[in-house]
C-alpha positions in Angstrom: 7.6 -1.3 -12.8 11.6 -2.3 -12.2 12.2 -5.0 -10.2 15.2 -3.5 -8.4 18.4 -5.8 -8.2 20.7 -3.9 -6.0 21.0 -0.3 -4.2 22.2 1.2 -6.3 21.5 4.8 -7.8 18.3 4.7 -10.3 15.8 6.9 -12.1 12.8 4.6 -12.8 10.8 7.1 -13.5 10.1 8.3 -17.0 8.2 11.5 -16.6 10.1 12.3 -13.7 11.3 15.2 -11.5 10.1 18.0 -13.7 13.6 20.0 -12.9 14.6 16.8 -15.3 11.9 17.8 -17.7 13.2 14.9 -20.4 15.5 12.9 -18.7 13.7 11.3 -16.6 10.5 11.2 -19.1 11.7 7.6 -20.9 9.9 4.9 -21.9 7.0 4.0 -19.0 7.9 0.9 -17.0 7.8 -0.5 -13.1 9.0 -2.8 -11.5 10.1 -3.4 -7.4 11.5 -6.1 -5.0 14.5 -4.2 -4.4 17.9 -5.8 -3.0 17.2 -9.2 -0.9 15.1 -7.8 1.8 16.2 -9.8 5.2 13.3 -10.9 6.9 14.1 -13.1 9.8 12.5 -15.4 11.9 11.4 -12.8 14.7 10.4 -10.6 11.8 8.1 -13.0 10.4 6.5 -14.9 13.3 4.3 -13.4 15.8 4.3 -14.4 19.7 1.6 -17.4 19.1 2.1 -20.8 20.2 3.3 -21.4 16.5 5.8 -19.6 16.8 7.9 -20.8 13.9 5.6 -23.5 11.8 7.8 -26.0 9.9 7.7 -25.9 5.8 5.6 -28.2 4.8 6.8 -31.5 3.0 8.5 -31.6 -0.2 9.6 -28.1 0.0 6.0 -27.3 -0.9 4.1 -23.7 0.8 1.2 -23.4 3.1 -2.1 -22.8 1.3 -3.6 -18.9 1.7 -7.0 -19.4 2.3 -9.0 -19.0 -0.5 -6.6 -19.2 -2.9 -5.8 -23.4 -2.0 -5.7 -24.5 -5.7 -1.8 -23.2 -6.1 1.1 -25.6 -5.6 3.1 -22.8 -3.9 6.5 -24.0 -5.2 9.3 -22.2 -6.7 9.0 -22.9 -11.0 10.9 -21.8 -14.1 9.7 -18.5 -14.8 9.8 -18.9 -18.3 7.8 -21.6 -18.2 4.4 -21.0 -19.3 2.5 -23.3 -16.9 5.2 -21.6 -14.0 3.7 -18.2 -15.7 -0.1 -18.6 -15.6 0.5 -20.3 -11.6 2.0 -17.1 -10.7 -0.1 -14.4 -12.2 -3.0 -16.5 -11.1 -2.1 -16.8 -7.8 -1.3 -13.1 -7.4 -4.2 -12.0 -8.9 -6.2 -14.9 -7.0 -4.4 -12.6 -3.5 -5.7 -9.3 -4.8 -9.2 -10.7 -5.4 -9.4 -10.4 -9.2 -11.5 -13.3 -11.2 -8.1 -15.2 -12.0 -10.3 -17.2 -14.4 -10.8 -13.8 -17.0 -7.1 -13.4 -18.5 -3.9 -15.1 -19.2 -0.5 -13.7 -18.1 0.7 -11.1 -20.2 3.9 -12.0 -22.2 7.4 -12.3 -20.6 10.5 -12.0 -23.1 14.4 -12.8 -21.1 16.4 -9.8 -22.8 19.7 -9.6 -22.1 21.3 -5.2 -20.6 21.7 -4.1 -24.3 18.2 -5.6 -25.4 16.2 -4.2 -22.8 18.0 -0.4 -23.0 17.3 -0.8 -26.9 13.8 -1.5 -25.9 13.6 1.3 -23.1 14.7 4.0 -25.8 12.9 2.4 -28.9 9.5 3.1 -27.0 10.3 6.4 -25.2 7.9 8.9 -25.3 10.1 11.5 -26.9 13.9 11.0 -28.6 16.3 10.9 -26.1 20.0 12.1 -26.5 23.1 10.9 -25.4 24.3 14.8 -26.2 23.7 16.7 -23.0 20.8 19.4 -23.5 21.4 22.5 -21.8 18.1 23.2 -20.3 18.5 19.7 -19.1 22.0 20.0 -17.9 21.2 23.6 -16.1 18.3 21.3 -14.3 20.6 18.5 -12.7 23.3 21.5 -12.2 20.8 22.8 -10.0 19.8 19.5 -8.0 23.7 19.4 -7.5 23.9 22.7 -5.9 21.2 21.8 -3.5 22.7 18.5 -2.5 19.8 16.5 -3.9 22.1 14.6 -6.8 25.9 13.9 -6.8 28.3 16.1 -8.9 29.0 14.0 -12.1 25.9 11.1 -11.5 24.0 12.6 -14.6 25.1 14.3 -17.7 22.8 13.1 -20.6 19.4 12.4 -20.2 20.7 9.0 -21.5 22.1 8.5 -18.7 19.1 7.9 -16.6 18.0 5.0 -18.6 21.7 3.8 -18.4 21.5 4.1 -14.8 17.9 2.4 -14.4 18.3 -0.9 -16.3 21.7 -1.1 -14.9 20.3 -1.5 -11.1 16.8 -3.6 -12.5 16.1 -7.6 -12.8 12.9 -6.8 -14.4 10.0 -4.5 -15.4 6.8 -4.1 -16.7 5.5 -2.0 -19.4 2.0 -0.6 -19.6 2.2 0.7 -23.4 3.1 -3.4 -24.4 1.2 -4.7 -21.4 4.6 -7.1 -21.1 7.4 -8.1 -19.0 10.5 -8.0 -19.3 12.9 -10.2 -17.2 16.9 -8.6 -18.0 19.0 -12.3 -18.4 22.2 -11.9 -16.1 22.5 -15.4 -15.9 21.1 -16.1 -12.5 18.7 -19.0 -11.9 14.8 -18.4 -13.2 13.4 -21.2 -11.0 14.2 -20.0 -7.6 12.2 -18.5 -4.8 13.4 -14.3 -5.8 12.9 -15.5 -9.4 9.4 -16.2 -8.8 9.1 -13.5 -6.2 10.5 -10.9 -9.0 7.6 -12.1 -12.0 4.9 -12.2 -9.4 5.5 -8.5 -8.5 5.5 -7.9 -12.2 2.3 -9.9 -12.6 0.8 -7.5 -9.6 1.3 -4.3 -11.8 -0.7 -6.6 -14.5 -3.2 -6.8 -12.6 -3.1 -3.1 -11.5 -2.9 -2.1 -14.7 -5.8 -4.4 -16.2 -8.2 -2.7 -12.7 -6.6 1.0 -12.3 -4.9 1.9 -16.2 -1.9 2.8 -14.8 -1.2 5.2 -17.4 -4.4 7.0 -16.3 -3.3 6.9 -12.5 0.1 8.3 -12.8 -0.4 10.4 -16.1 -0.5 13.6 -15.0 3.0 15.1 -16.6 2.1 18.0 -14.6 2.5 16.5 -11.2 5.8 17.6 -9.5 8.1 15.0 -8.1 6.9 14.4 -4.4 3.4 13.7 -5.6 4.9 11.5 -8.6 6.3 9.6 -6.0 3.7 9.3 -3.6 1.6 7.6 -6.7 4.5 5.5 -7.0 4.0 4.3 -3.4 1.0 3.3 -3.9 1.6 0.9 -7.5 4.9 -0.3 -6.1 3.9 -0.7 -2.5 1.2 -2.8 -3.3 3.0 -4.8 -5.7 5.7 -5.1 -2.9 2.8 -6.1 -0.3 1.7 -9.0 -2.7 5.4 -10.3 -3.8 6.2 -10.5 -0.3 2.8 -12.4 0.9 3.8 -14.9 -1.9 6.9 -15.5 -0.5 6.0 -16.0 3.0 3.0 -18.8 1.6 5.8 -20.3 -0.2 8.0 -20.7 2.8 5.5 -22.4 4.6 4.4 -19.6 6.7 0.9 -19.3 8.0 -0.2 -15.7 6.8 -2.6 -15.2 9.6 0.1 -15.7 12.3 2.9 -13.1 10.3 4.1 -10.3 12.5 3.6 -7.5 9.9 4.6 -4.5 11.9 7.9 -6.4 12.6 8.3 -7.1 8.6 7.0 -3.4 7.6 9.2 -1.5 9.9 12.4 -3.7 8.7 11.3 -2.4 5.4 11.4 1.3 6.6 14.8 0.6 8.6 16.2 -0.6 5.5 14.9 2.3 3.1 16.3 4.4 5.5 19.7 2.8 5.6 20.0 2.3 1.9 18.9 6.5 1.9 21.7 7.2 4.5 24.4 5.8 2.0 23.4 5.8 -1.7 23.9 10.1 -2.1 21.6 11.3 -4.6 18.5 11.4 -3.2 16.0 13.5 -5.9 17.3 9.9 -8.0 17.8 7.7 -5.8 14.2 8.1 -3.9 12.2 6.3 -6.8 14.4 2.8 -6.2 14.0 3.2 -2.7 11.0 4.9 -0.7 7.9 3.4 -2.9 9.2 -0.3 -2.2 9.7 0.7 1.3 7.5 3.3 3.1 5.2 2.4 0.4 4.9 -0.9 1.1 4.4 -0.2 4.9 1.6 2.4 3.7 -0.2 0.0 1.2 0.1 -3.1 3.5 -1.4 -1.5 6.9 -4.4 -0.6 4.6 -4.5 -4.1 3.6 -4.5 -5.1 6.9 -6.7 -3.0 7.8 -9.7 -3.9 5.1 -7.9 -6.5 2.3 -8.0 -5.8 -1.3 -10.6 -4.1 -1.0 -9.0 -1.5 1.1 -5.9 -1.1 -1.4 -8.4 -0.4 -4.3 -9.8 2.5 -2.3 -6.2 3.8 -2.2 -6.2 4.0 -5.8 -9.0 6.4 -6.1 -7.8 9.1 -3.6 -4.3 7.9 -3.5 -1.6 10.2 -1.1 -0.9 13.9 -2.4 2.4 14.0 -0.8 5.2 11.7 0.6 3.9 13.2 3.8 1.0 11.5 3.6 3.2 8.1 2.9 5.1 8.5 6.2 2.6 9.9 8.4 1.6 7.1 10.8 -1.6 7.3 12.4 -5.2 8.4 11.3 -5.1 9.6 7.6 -7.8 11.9 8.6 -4.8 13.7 10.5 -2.5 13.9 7.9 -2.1 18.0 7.2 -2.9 19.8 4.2 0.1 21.1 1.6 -0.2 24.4 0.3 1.6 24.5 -2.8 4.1 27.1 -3.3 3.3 28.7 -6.9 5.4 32.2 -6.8 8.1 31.6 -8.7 11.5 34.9 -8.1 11.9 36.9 -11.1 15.0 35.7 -12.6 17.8 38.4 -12.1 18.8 40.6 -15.5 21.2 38.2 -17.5 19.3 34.9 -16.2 16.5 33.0 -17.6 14.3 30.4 -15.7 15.0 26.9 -17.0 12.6 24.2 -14.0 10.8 23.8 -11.0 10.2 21.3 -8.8 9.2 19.7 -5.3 11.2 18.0 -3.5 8.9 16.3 -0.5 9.1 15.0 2.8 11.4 12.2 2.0 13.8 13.6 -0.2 14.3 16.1 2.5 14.6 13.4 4.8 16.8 11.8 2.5 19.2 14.4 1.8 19.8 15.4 5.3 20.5 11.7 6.5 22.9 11.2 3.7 24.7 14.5 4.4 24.9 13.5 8.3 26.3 10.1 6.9 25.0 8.7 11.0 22.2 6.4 10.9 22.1 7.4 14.5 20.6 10.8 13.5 17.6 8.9 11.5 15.0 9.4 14.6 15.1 13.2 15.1 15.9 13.9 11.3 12.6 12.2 10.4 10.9 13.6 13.2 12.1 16.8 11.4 10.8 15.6 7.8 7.1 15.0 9.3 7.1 18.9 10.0 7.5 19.7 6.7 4.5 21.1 5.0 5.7 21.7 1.5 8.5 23.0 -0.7 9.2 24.3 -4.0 12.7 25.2 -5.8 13.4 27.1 -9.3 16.2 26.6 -11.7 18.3 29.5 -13.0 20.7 29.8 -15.7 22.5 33.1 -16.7 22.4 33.7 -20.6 25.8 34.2 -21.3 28.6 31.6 -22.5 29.6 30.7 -18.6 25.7 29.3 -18.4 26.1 29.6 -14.5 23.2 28.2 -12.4 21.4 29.5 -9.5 18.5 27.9 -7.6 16.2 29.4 -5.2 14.7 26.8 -2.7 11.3 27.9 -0.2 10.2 25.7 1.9 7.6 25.6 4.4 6.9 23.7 8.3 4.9 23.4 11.0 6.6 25.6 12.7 9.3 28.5 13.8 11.3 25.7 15.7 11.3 23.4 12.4 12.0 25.8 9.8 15.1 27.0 12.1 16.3 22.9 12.4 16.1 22.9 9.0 18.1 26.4 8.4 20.7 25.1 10.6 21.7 21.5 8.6 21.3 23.4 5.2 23.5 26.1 6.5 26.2 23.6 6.9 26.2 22.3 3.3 29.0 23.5 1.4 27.5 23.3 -2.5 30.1 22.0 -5.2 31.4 25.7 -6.5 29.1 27.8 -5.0 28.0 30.2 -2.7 24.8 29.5 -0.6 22.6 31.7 1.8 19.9 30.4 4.0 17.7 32.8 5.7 14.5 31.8 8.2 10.8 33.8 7.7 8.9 32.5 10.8 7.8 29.1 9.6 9.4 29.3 6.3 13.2 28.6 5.5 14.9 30.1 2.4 18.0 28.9 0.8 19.5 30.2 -2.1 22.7 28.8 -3.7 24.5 30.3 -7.0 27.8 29.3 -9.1 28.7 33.4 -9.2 29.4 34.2 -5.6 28.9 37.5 -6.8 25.3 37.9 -7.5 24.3 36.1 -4.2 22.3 39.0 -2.3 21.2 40.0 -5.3 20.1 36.2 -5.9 18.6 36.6 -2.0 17.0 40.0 -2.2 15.3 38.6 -5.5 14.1 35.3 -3.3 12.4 37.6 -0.8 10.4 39.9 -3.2 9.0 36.2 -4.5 8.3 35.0 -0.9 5.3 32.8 -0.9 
């Protein structure tokens, strides 16, 4: 679990997209409470005769009932009396016996300590030398739009990136936190805010095993990050619940549908400028959507509802941004029928790309946050997608990629035809072609073989 510092690109993930079958597969950590979220007055108040409560005296929080026995002020987080007041108080917010366990251990490590760390306890050796199936892989995201030409070249570069853009994380294999030391203060209201969102995945972890819940290295990427949602959105829920107590607000008189929508507005702004969305989307939607997802459960039955989540947690980022009934939230068929390769290729990954990274890639290539409404209008009509990585076996190693999607229907799939059609791919050719509900959209470096790359596609249809 990262505790996100700024917007900028990351790759939390360690397993990750499987068309960055290592890469992305570093040592396990999360973290969240990305970029100072703006919460204003209107945002935080409802339209009750209290509208805007005064903090309470000496700086000090308003009580959560139930959980009185908390001094709700900002500490030294390296403190341990600051430590167990925090991870007692989160956990006494989640409903857990806060009288069972202590905190787990928190170590200040300064960029190079906590990378050292990050690559000390990966789950397999990662290089700084770019590997080829690895480098074919991100080729391929590039030619689909889905990560920025020159972002990644090593898989050591994601874990470069990550702890670059993070203020903290948690690890499940230590069962400790990590808080990186940039020299900002430890005893104010984010610092606080950041640990007790680490504490929260504690607690997760000590309920759920989070290794358990997210393990499956089989999962593809949109269902990776749907899981994600749920850890980090929760986490997110409880960080900011402790930060409105702390400011003095009344919990029972927040307006949460103006807080969770800011959230959403603001994941959708930081996805309409940051590029790089198969990357980007773990630093972004989980804290965002997620948190919106995990907090109208709360709100609709507590902790108790949120534990629910966690044993029949969302299949799909679909299911993350679909507002309404989850009863109503439509089935994905998965997309298994993988294109031959053509004669001098080889197949090198496969992946799913989801609702939101769809959503994600189209509002950063419009580059208009005025086109966000009918764009994810367009994303809830997806109904699943799958793409496959090419390489040819020669010494020019070029990459092609075959991308199916499919929607809800003819008029969707032809929306979608028409934006892709209008991408021009970094050196190379593309073709996009629409099967009644079902877009296709094929992209190669060698101009050349591109309708043989197509006609190939269409004897794979799903």
């Amino acid at each position: 679990m990262l505790e996100r510092r700024t917007a900028k690109p990351s790759a939390e993930r360690q397993r990750g997209p499987r068309a960055l079958p290592v890469g992305l597969r570093t040592a396990r950590r999360r973290g969240g409470g990305p970029w100072g979220l703006v919460l204003w007055g209107s945002v935080l108040f409802g339209c009750s005769g209290d509208e805007r409560p005064p903090l309470l005296a000496d700086g000090m929080g308003r009580p959560v009932e139930g959980c009185e026995q908390f001094s709700y002020q900002s500490c030294d987080i390296l403190s341990a009396d600051c430590e167990s007041e925090l991870f007692r108080l989160v956990g006494c917010l989640r409903g857990e016996d806060v009288a069972a366990a202590g905190p787990p251990p928190v170590s200040l490590l300064s960029e190079a300590e906590a990378t050292a760390l990050v690559l000390e306890q990966a789950d397999a050796p990662i290089d700084a030398a770019p590997d080829q199936d690895f480098s074919a892989a991100v080729r391929g995201l590039e030619l689909l739009g889905l990560v920025d030409p020159g972002l990644i070249s090593s898989q050591s570069d994601v874990v470069d990136v990550t702890i670059s853009s993070v203020a903290a994380f948690y690890q499940p294999s230590t069962r400790a936190v990590v808080i990186i030391d940039r020299g900002e203060r430890l005893d104010d209201l984010d610092a606080n805010g950041t640990l007790a969102h680490e504490f929260v995945h504690a607690w997760q972890d000590r309920r759920h095993d989070l290794a358990r819940f997210d393990g499956d290295s089989d999962a593809d990427s949109d269902r990776l990050l749907a899981l994600d949602s749920v850890v980090e959105g929760e986490a997110m829920l409880y960080q900011l619940l402790l930060i409105l107590a702390y400011q003095g607000v009344n919990l029972k008189q927040a307006n949460y549908v103006g807080m969770f929508q800011s959230l959403v507005d603001q994941g959708e702004q930081l996805a309409s400028t940051q590029g790089s969305p198969m990357v980007t989307a773990s630093g972004i939607f989980p804290y965002t959507y997620g948190a919106r997802y995990m907090g109208e459960h709360w709100l609709d039955g507590s902790h108790e509802e949120l534990d629910q989540i966690f044993e029949q947690p969302p299949a799909s980022t679909l299911a993350v941004m679909w507002q309404g009934s989850a009863a109503n939230v439509p089935e994905i068929e998965p997309l298994e029928l993988m294109p031959t390769p053509l004669a001098g290729y080889r197949f090198v990954a496969d992946d799913v790309a989801g609702a939101w990274v769809v959503f994600s890639r189209l509002l950063d290539f419009s580059g208009a946050r005025e086109d966000a409404e009918s764009l994810r209008e367009l994303s809830l009509h997806w109904r699943g997608d799958r793409f496959w990585v090419y390489q040819s076996e020669d010494a020019a190693l070029a990459t092609a990629v075959v991308w199916w999607s499919d929607w809800s229907d003819a008029v969707s799939a032809t929306h979608f035809a028409q934006l892709m059609a209008s991408f021009r791919p970094d050196a190379g050719a593309l073709q996009v072609e629409v099967q009644e509900r079902r877009t296709r959209v094929v992209v190669c470096e060698r101009a050349g073989d591109l309708d043989a790359w197509a006609l190939r596609a269409a004897d794979g249809a799903p």
